[in-house]
C-alpha positions as CSV (number, residue, x, y, z in Angstrom):
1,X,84.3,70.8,-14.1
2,X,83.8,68.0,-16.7
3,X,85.5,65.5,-14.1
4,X,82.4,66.5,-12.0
5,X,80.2,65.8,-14.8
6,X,81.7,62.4,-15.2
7,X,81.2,61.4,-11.4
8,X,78.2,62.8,-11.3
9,X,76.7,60.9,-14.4
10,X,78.2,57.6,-12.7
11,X,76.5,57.9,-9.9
12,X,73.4,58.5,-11.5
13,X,73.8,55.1,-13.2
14,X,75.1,53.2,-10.8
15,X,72.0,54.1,-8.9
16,X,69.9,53.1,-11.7
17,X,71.8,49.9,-11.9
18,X,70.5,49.0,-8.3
19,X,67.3,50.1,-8.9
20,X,67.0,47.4,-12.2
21,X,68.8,44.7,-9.6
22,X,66.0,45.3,-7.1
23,X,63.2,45.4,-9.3
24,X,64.5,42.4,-11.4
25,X,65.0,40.1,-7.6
26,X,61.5,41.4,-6.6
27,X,59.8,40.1,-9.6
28,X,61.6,36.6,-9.2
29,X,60.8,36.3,-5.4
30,X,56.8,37.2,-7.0
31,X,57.5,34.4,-9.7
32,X,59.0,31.7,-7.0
33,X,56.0,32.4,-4.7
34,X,53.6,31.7,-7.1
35,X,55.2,28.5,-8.4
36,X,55.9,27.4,-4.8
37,X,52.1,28.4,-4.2
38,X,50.7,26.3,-7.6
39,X,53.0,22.9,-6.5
40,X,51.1,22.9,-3.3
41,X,48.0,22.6,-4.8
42,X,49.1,20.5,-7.4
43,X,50.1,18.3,-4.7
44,X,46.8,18.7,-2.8
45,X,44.6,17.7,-6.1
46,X,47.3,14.3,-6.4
47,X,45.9,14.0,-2.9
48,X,42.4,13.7,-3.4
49,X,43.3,10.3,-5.0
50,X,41.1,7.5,-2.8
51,X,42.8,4.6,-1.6
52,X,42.7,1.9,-4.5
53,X,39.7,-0.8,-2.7
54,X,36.2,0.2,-1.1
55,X,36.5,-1.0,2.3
56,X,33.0,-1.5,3.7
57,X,31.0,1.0,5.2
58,X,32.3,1.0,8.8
59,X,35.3,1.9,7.1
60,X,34.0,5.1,6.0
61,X,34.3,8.4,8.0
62,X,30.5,8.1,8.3
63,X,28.9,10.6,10.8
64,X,27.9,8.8,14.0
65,X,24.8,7.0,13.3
66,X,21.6,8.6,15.6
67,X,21.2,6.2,18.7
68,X,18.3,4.5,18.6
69,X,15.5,6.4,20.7
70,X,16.9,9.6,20.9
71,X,13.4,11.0,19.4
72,X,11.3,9.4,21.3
73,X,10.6,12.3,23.3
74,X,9.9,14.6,19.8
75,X,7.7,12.3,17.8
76,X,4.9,11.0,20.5
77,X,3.1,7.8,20.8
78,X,2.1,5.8,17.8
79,X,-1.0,4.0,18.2
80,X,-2.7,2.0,15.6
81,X,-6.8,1.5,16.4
82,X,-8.8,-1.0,14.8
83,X,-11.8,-3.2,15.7
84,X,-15.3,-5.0,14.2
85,X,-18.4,-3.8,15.1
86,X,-21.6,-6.3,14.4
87,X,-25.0,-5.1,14.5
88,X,-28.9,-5.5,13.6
89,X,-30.4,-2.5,12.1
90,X,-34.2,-1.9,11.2
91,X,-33.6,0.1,8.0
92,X,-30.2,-1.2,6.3
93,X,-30.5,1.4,3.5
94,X,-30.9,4.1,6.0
95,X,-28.6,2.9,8.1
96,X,-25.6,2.9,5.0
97,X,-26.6,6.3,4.0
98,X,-26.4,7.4,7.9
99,X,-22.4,6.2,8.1
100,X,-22.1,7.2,4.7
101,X,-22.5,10.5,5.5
102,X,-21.1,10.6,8.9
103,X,-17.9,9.3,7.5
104,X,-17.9,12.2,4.7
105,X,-18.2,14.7,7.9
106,X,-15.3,13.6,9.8
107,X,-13.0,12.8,7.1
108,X,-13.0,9.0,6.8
109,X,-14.0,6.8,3.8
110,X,-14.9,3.4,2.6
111,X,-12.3,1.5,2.0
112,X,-14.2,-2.0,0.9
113,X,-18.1,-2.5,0.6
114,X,-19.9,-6.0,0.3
115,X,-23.9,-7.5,0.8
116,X,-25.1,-10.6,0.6
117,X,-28.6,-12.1,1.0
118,X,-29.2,-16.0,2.9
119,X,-31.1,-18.7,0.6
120,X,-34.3,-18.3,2.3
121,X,-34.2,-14.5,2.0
122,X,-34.8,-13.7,5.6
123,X,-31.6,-11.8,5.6
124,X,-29.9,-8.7,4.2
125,X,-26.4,-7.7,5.2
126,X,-23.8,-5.8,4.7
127,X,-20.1,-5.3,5.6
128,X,-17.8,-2.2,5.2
129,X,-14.6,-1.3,6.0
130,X,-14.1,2.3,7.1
131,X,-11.2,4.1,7.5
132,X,-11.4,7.3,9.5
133,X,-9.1,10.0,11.0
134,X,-7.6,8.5,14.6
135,X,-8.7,11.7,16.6
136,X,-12.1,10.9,15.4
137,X,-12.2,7.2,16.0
138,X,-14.2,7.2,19.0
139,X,-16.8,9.5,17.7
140,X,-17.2,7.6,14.8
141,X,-17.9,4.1,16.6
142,X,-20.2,5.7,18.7
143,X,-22.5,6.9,16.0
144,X,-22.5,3.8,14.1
145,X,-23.7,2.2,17.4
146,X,-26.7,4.7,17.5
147,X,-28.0,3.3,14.5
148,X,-27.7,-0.4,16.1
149,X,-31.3,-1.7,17.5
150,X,-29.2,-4.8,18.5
151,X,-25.0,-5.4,18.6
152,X,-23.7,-8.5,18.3
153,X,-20.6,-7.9,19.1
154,X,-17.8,-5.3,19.0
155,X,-14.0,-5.5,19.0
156,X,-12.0,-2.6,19.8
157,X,-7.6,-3.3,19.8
158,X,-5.2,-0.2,20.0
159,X,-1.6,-1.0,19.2
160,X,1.6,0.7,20.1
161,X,3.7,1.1,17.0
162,X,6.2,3.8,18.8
163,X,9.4,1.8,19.1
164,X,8.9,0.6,15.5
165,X,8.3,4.3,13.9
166,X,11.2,5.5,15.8
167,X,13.7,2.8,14.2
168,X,12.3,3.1,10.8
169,X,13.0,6.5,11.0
170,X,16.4,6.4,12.7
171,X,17.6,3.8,9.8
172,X,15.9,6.0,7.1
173,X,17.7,8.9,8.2
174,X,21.0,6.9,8.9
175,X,20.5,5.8,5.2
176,X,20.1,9.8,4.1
177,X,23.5,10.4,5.5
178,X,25.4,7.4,4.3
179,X,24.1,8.5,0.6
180,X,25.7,11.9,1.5
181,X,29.0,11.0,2.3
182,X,29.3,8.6,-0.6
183,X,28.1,11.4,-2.7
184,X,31.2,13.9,-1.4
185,X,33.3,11.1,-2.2
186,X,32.2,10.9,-5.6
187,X,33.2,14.3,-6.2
188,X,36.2,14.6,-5.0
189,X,37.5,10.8,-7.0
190,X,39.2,11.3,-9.6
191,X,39.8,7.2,-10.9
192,X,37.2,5.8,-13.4
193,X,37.1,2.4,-11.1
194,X,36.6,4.4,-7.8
195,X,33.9,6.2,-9.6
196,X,31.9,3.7,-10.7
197,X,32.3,1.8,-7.6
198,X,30.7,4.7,-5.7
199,X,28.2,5.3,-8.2
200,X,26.7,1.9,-7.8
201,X,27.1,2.1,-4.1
202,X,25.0,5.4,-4.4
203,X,22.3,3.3,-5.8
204,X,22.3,0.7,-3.7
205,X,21.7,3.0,-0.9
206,X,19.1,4.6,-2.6
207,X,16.8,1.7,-3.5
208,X,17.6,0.9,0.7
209,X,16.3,4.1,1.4
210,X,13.0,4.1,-1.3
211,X,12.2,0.6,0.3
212,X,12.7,1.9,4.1
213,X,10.6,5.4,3.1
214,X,7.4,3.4,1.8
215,X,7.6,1.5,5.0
216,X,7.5,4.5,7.3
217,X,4.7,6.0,4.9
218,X,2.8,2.4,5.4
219,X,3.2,2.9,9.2
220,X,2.3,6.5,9.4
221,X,-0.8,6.1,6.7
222,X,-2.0,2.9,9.6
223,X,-1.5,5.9,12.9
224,X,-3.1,8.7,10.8
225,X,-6.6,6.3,9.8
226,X,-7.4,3.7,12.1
227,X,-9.9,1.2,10.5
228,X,-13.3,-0.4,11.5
229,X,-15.0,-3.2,9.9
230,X,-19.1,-2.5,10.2
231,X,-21.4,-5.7,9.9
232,X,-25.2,-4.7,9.7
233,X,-27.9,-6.6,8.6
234,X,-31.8,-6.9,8.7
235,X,-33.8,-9.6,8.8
236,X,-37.2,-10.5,7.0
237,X,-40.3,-11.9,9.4
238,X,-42.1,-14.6,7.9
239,X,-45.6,-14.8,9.5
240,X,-47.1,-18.2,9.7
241,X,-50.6,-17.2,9.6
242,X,-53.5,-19.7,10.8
243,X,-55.1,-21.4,8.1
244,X,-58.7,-22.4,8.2
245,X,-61.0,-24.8,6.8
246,X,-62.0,-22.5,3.8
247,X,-58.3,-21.5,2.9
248,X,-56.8,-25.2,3.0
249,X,-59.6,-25.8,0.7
250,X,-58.5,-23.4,-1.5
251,X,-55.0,-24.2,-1.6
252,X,-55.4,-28.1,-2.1
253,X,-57.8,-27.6,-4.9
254,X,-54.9,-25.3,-6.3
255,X,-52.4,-27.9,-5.2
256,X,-54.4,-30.7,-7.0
257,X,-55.2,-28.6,-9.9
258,X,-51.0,-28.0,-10.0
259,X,-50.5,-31.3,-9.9
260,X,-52.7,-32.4,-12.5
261,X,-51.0,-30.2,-14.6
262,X,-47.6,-31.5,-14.3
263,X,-48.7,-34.9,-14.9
264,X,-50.8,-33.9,-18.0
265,X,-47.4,-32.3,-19.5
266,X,-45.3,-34.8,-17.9
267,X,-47.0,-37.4,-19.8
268,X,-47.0,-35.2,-23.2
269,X,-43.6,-34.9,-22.7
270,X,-42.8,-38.6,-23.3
271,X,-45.2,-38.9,-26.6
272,X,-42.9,-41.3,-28.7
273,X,-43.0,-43.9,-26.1
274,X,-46.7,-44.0,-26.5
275,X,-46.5,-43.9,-30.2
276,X,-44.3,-47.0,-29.8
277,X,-46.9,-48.4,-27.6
278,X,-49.7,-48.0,-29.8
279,X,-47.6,-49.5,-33.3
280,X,-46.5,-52.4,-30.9
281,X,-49.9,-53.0,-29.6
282,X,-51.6,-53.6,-33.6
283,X,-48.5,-56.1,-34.8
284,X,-49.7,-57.7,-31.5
285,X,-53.0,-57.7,-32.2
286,X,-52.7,-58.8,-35.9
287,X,-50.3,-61.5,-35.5
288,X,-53.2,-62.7,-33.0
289,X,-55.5,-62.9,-35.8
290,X,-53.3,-65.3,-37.6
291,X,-52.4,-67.2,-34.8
292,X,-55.8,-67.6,-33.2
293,X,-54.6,-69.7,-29.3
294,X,-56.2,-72.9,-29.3
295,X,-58.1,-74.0,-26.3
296,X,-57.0,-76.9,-24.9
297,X,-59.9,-79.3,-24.0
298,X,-60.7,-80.3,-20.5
């Protein structure tokens, strides 16, 4: 009976034993994963590591640039309208308060105002430079040419800016996506020098893409409001009434009396000459006196 015991209690450890040996490999094939599991990524973060010099930007595993044209189809034509418009008007105030207003109406304003009179006065003008929505271009140049009694002349030129717009924009957004893939690199670089390097290729790339966004806004701001420089003017009559015998006998006795009058002040004017006359003409006369001319006899 107690040799029963014995084997039986022998067993029982022997199977605990295994049990310890099992658990105690299982926890170091868990440990050995893991480790195996954190070299890898320690040897995919030495990785990151970029190649000691920049090369230059074809270099780079840019995205493929967008070809040249390839929204044409999306953005539609670009035209630019402008023109001069020269005109006689009988009523100039009327006629600026007329396109003042028109222009309020259809969304357009004065971009540069100017008048000017001649030297004789016969002639009042003034010169503005609208700008005004394109789709109401038309509508505007034909009511400033209802308020025209005469035009002088008129200029209309329409300009087709499409293949410029379309490459502005291609290079802006070619720009956009450059600046992207520099800014991935900069987070995954891990060397001060490679940092900085990318950093001030970053701005570089940025002041590119300020300088080729104010073009496009430039370009878009001259298709959105097309521009119209408006010459009017008005001109002053001077009658030449016929004159008869009673009025040029009026206005030559004024004439002559206006005359008189500058020479009466003209000759005021110059009062220390005569005073000078007057002094030299008594030492004249007294040094006569003493000096009497003798005749001389026949």
């Amino acid at each position: 009976m107690m040799l029963t015991d014995i084997r039986t209690t022998r067993n029982s450890n022997h199977k605990n034993m295994k049990k310890l040996i099992y658990t105690a490999a299982l926890m170091i094939a868990v440990t050995g994963c893991n480790n195996a599991n954190l070299a890898k990524e320690k040897v995919k973060m030495t990785n990151v590591e970029l190649s000691p010099p920049l090369q230059k930007e074809k270099n780079l595993s840019v995205d493929k640039p967008v070809p040249p044209g390839a929204g044409e189809q999306d953005i539609g034509r670009k035209i630019i309208k402008e023109g001069e418009i020269s005109f006689e008007t009988k009523n100039i105030a009327a006629t600026r308060k007329a396109i003042y207003n028109s222009l309020q109406k259809l969304g357009g304003y004065i971009a540069g105002e100017s008048e000017s009179n001649d030297s004789a006065n016969t002639r009042n003008e003034y010169i503005l430079k609208a700008r005004i929505p394109e789709k109401n271009f038309d509508l505007f140049l034909n009511y400033v040419s209802s308020n025209a009694t005469k035009v002088d002349s008129k200029n209309i030129r329409a300009k087709d800016v499409t293949s410029e717009y379309i490459d502005i924009t291609t290079h802006l957004a070619n720009k956009k996506k450059l600046e992207d893939r520099y800014v991935d690199l900069l987070k995954k670089g891990n060397k001060m020098a490679d940092l900085l390097q990318i950093e001030n290729k970053i701005s570089e790339i940025e002041t590119s893409i300020d300088s080729t966004q104010a073009q496009l806004n430039y370009l878009t701001k001259q298709v959105d409001y097309s521009s119209l420089d408006i010459t009017f003017y008005t001109k002053q009559i001077v009658k030449n009434d016929e004159r008869t015998f009673g009025s040029r006998l009026v206005n030559s006795l004024s004439g002559g009396w206006d005359d008189l009058g500058v020479f009466f002040f003209g000759c005021l004017a110059v009062w220390p000459l005569w005073i000078i006359g007057v002094i030299f003409y008594f030492i004249i006369k007294a040094w006569l006196k003493k000096h009497p001319l003798q005749r001389v006899k026949p």
